[in-house]
N, C-alpha and C positions, 0 to 999 in steps of 0.2 A: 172575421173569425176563422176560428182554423176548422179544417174537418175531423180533425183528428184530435182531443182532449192530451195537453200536455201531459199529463200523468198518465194517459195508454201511449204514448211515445215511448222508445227504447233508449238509456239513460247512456253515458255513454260506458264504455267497457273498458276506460282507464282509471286507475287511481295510484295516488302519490301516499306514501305511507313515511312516516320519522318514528324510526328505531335507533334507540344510542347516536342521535345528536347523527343520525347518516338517512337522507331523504333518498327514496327508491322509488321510479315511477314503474310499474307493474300496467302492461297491456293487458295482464286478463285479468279481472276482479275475483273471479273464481282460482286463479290460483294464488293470487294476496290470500284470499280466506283460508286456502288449505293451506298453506305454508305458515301461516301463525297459529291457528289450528294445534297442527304440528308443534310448533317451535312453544305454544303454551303448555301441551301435554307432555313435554320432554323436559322442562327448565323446571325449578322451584323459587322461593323467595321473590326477590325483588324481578329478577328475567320474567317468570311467570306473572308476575302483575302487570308487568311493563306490555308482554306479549299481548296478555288479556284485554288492555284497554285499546290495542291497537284492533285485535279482532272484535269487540264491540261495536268497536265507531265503522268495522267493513260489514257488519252485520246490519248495520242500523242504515246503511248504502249513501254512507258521504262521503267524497272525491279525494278528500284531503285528511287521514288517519294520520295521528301523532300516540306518542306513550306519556304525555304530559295531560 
């Protein structure tokens, strides 16, 4: 058994994101978040929904964010 409970383990601090069909692996997760963040409060219509589902899924801390 471990001494350490998986879920207090540190996750790792990469993730891959798919925006307009172009996959981006981002070393810090915190800047994924600010950068769509950003790019959702700047864009409207369809960019802005696309933006939003990507920052959801980096909000909700899965490895692997898409805009589908």
């Amino acid at each position: 058994m471990l001494s350490i409970p998986e879920l207090a383990m540190p996750k790792s601090n990469t993730v891959t994101t798919v925006y307009n069909g172009i996959r981006e692996v981002w070393t810090d997760y915190e800047q994924a978040k600010a950068y769509y963040l950003e790019l959702m409060m700047t864009t409207d219509g369809e960019e802005r929904d696309r933006a939003e589902c990507v920052y959801i899924q980096l909000l909700h801390g899965l490895d692997e964010c898409s805009d589908e």
